[in-house]
C-alpha positions, -999 to 999 in steps of 0.1 A, spaced: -765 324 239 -724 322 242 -709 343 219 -668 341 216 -649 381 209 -622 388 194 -604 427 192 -578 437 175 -583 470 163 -555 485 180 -526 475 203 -544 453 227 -550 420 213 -581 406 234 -602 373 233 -630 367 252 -663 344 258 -697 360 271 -729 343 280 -769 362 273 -793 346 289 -830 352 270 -840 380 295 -808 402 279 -786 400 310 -749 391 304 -721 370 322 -682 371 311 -670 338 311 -634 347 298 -615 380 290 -579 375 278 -562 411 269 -529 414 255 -512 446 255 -488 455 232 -474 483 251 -438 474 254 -433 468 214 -447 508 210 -430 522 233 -397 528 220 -411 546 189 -435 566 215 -469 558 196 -484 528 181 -470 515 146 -495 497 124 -473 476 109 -460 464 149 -495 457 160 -504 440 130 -480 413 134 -482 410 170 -517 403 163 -510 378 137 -485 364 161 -509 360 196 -542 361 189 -546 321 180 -529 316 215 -552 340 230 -585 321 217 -574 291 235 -572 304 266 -601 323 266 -622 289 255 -600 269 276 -610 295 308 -645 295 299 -650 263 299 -668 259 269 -656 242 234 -665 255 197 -694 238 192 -712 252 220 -709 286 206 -738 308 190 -721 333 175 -685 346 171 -677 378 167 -651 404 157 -647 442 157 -648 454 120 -639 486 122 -630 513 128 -594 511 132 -559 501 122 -567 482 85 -538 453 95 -555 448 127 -588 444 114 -579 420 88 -558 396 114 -590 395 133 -620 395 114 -605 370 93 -601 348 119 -636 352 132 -645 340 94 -626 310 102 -642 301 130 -673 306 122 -666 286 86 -648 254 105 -675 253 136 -712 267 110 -713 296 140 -732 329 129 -709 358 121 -712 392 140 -686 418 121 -692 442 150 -684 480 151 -657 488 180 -675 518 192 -708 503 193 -693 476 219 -683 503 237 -716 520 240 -733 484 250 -706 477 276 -727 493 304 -754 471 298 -735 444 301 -722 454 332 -751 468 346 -781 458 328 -793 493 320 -820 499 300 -823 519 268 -818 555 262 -788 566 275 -757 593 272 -723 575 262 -693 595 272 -667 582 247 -632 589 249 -601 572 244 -574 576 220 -589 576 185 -624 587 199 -639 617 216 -680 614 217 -710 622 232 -739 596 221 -772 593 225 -780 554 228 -812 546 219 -813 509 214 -792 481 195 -780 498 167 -796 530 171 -772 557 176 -772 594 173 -740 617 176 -744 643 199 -712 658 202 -674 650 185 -642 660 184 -631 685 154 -595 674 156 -577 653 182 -593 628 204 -589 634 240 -564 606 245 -543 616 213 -537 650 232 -526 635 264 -506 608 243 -492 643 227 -486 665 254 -465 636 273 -443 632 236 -442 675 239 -428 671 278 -409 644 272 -426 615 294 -431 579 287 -453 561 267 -482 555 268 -486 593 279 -523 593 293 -512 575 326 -477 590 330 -495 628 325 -519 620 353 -494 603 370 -466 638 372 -499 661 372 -503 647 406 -470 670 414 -484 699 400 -500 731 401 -530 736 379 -534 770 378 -497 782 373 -504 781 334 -535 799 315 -546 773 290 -574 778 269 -604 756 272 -611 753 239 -652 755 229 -664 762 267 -697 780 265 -709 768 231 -744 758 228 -733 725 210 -715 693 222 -683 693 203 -647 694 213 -617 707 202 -583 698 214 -554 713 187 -554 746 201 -549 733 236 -523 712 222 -505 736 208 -508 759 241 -490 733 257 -460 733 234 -457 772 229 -455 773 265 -431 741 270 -410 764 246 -410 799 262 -398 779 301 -371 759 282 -352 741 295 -377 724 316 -372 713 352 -391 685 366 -415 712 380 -424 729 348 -434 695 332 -453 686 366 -469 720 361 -479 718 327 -494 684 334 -516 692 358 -527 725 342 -529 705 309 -552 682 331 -570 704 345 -579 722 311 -587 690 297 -616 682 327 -633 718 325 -637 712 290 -653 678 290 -680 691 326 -690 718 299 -691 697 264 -710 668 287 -735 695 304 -744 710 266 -747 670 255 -769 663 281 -789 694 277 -793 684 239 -802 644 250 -832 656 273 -844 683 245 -845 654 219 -851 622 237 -861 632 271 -844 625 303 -817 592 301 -817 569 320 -775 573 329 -747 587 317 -721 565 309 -685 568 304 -662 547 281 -625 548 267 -596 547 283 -596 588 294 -623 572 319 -597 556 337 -581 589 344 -592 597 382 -597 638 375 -617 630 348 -635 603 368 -645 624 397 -667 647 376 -683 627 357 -703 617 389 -710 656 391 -717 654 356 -741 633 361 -761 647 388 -760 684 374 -775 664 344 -800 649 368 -795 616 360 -767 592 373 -733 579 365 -725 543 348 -691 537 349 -680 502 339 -649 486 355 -616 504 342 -608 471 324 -639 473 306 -642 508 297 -603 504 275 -609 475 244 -610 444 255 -631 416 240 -658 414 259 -672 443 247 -672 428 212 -686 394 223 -717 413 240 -717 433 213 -723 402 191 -746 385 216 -767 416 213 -770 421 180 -773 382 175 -809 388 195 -824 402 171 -810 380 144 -785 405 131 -753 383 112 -732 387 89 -718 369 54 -681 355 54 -674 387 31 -686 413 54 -653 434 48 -627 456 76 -639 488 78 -610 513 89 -640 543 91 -667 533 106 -694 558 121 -712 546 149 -747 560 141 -745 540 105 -744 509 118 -772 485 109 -802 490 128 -828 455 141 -855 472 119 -838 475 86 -839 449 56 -821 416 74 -833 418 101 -853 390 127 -860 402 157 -870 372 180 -838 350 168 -834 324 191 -801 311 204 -786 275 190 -748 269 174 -755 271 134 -784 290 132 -788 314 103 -754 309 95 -738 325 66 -772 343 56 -761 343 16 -795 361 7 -790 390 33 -786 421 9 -774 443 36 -741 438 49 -729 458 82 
């Protein structure tokens, strides 16, 4: 089946086509990704109201070329589908609405897909791994540690009580006064750095459970950005890397206790994946391969275009959840919160598993009771 993706849940505005083929592996015929970085950056973070027009503004354009590089035309599409939620309401509504048109114009099945569940079926995309396995995900709205158990089966192991991983780095740059967007410019001066000059706390280390906490680290960043005042380019290299470096010996001991509490409830996985764009960071990349192998099992780690949102993650999201005949009606409805492990699952009420590939079928679904 060809399924066509469309994300816009944040500031990148993506488009993309992706082909399943009936034994479950996947091919990307087109990704587009539009990032929106430069219309942020002055305010040093993302404004809603920004990236909801900019979505409004590109995303038609983007369509076209994703068809157009594909090399397939709307009719030849089974599905289309769009993340839903969570995230920025104006973004959601630009694309999910669109999807609806689409899929009204061209009788296509609807997929209103969760952003974080595209994530955690990336790898499988990528890599055709088999179900169960550990996601890893952390970008800058997200910090979790999932156990992934099939299409629509979730369960949260571990989450952040506060800030996601990337909102602290995104912080800690604004604290220091570096760039936007401040994940890559922290790694980038933490490169200059001494790691060990500052004593940062690393926040929940040594608890039994798989959560994370990033405020009080946060915090210790700015108290001591406060006593060295005024800063020399040293100091901020400093506090990067030790900032960094706090940040990694956290997430080896929050992904040891997940994996610990993945093999006591489901057995051993069969990876550990990583996902988000913290997985881009090259610190935090190098031990998740330890990770991994202390966890006795081994590291997935999708292409670093991949693991950020990009809309081939939503398409294969769609494709996958179009197996097993899972669509939605033209008012399935944006969904700002959205919690992964309440997604619909293939073996609750509207669902077909065995549904077959072809442009139109079970479109619209108006008796379907359950919408996602």
């Amino acid at each position: 089946m060809i399924v066509l993706g469309l994300e816009t849940t944040c500031d990148e505005t993506a488009a993309a086509v992706v082909e399943r083929d009936d034994d479950g592996r996947g091919r990307i015929l087109s990704n587009v990704v539009f990032s929106q970085i430069d219309e942020h950056a002055a305010f040093g973070g993302v404004v809603p109201e920004i990236a909801a027009r900019a979505h409004v503004e590109i995303l038609d354009g983007l369509i076209a070329q994703a068809m157009r590089e594909s090399g397939r035309h709307f009719a030849e599409l089974d599905g289309v589908a769009a993340a839903a939620g969570p995230g920025l309401i104006g973004g959601l509504i630009v694309g999910l609405t669109t999807a609806k048109a689409i899929a009204l114009v061209h009788e296509t099945p609807l997929i209103a897909v969760n952003h974080l569940e595209a994530h955690a079926l990336t790898a499988r995309l990528t890599n055709d791994l088999p179900f169960p396995y550990c996601l890893f995900l952390a970008s800058g709205g997200h910090t979790q540690i999932v156990a992934v158990l099939g299409v629509g089966d979730y369960v949260r192991l571990g989450t952040t009580r506060d800030d996601a991983i990337g909102e602290a780095f995104d912080k800690t740059a604004k604290t220091l006064g570096l760039d936007y967007p401040g994940g890559p410019a922290v790694e980038r001066v933490a490169r200059q750095g001494d790691p060990e000059r500052f004593a940062l706390p690393r926040p929940m280390v040594g608890r039994p459970d798989a959560d994370f906490s990033l405020s009080g680290l946060k915090t210790a960043v700015r108290l001591e950005a406060e006593r060295q005042a005024p800063l020399s380019d040293q100091d901020v290299a400093d506090l990067c890397a030790s900032f960094q470096a706090a940040v990694a010996d956290m997430v080896r001991d929050r992904l040891r206790a997940g994996l610990k509490l993945f093999r006591e409830r489901f057995g051993q996985p069969m990876a550990l994946v990583a996902a988000g764009g913290v997985a881009s960071n090259q610190v935090i990349r190098a031990l998740l391969n330890t990770s991994a192998l202390d966890g006795g099992t081994v590291l997935v780690l999708p292409r670093p275009e991949l693991c950020t949102d990009n809309g081939a993650m939503i398409a294969w999201a769609g494709a996958e959840r179009l197996a097993y005949g899972l669509t939605d009606t033209l008012d399935a409805a944006p969904r700002p919160r959205w919690p992964l492990d309440s997604v619909r699952k293939p073996t609750e009420p509207g669902a077909r598993p065995g549904f077959g590939s072809g442009s139109g079928a079970g479109f619209g679904l108006a008796d379907d009771p359950v919408l996602a």
